[in-house]
C-alpha positions as a LaTeX table, in Angstrom:
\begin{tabular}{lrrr}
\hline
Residue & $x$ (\AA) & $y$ (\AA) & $z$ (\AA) \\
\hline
Unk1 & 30.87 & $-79.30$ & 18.90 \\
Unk2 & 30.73 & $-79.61$ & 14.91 \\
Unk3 & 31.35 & $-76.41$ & 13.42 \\
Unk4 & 30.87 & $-76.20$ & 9.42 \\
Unk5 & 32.92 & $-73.37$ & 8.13 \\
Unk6 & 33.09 & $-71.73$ & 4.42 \\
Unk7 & 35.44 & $-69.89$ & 2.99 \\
Unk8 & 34.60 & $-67.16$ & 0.12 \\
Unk9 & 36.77 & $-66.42$ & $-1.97$ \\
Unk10 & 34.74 & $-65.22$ & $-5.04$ \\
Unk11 & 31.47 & $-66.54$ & $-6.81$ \\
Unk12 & 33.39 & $-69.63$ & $-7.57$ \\
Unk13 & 36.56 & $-70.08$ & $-5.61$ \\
Unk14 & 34.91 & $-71.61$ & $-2.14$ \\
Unk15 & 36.36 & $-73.90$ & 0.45 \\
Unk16 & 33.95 & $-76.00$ & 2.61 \\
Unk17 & 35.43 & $-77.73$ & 6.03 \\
Unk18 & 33.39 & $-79.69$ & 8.61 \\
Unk19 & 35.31 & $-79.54$ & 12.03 \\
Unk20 & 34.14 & $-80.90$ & 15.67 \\
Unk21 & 36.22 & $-78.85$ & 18.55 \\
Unk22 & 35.70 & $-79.04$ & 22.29 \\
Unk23 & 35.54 & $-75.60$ & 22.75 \\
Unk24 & 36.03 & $-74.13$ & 26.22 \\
Unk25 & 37.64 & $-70.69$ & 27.64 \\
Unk26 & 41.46 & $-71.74$ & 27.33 \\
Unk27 & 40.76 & $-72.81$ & 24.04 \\
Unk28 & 39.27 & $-69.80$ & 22.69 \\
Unk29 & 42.18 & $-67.99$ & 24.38 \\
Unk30 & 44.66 & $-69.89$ & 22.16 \\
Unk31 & 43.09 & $-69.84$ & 18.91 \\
Unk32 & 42.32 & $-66.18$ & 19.44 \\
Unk33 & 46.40 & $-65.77$ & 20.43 \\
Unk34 & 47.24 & $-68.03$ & 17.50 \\
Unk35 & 45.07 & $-65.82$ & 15.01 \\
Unk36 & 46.98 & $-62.88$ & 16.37 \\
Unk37 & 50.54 & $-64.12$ & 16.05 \\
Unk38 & 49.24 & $-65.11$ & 12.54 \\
Unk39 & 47.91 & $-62.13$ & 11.77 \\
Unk40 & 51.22 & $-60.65$ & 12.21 \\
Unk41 & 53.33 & $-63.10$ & 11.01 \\
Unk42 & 52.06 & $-62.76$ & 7.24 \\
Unk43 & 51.96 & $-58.74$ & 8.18 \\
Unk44 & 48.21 & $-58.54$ & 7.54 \\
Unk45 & 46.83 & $-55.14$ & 7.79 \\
Unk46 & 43.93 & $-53.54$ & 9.20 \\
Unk47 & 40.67 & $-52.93$ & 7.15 \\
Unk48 & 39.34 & $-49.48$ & 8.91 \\
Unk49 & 39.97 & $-46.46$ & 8.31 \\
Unk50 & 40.66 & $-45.77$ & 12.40 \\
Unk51 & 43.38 & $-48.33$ & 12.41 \\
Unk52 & 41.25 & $-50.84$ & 15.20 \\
Unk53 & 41.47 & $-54.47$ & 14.17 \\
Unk54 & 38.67 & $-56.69$ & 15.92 \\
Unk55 & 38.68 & $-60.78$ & 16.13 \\
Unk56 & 36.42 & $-61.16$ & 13.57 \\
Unk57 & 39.10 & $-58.65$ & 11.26 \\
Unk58 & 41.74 & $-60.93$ & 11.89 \\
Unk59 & 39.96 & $-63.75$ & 10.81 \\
Unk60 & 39.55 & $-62.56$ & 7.20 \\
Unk61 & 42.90 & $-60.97$ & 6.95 \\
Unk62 & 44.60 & $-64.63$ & 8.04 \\
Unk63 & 42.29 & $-66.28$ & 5.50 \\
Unk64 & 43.07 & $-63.91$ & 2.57 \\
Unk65 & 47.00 & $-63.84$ & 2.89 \\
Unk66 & 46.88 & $-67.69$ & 3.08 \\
Unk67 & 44.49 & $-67.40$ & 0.16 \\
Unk68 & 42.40 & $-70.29$ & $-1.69$ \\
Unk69 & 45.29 & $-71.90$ & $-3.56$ \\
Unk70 & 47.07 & $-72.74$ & $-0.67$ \\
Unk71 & 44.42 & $-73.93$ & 1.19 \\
Unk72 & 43.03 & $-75.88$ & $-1.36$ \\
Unk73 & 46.66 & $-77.36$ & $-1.56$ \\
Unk74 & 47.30 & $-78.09$ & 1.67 \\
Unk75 & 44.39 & $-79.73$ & 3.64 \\
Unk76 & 46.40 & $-80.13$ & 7.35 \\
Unk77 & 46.61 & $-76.05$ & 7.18 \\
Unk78 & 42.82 & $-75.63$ & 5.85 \\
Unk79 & 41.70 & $-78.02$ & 8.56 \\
Unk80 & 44.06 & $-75.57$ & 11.17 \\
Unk81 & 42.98 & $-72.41$ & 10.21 \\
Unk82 & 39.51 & $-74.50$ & 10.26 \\
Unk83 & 40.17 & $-75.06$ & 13.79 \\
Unk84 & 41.34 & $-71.83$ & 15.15 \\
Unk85 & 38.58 & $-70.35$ & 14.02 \\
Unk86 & 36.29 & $-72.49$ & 15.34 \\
Unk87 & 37.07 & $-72.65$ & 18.99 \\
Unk88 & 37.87 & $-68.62$ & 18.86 \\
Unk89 & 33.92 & $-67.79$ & 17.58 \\
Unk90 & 32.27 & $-71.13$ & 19.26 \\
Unk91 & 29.81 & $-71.24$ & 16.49 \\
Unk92 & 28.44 & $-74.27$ & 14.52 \\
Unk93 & 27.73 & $-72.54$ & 11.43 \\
Unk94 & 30.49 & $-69.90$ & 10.18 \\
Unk95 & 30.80 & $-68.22$ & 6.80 \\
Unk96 & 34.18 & $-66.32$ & 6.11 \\
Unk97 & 33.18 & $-63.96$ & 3.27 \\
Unk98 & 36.57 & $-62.18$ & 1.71 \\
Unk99 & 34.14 & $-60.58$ & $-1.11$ \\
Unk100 & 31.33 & $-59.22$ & 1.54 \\
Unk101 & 34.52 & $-58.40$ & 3.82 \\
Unk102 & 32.33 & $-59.95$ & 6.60 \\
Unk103 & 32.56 & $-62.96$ & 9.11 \\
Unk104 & 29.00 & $-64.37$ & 9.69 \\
Unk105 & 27.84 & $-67.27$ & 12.05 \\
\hline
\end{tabular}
């Protein structure tokens, strides 16, 4: 599956990566256990008020601590994260927007 994924960072800081992934149920699995090991690996933390941290939270806290200067500097770990996210949502169209604080496919 080709997934097209963009990354907001603000009005003009935005990253654009096309990715094809063979998604299936073990690979959703891993990329979802992969964006939690990230998630606490660069100690994100959660966005409500309740302290409950959904997939789709993880997502945008992994994508703001990496942050657009890094992955605008290093392509292998844009094209990762790229990844991850792909085969976790299984979507062909997803926009990651750090502004809107909202992941939308």
């Amino acid at each position: 599956m080709r997934s097209d994924l963009s990354f907001i960072f603000s009005a003009r800081d935005t990253i654009g990566i096309t990715v094809t992934v063979e998604t299936t149920s073990d690979s959703a699995h891993t990329a979802r256990k992969w964006l939690d090991d990230e998630w606490t690996y660069l100690g994100c933390e959660p966005l409500r008020p309740s302290g409950k941290v959904l997939l789709l939270d993880k997502i945008l806290g992994v994508v703001d601590a990496y942050g657009y200067n890094a992955l605008t500097a290093d392509a292998e770990k844009a094209k990762a994260l790229a990844q991850h996210i792909a085969h976790a949502l299984g979507r062909p169209h997803i926009t990651v927007d750090l502004p809107g604080l909202r992941v939308g496919y």
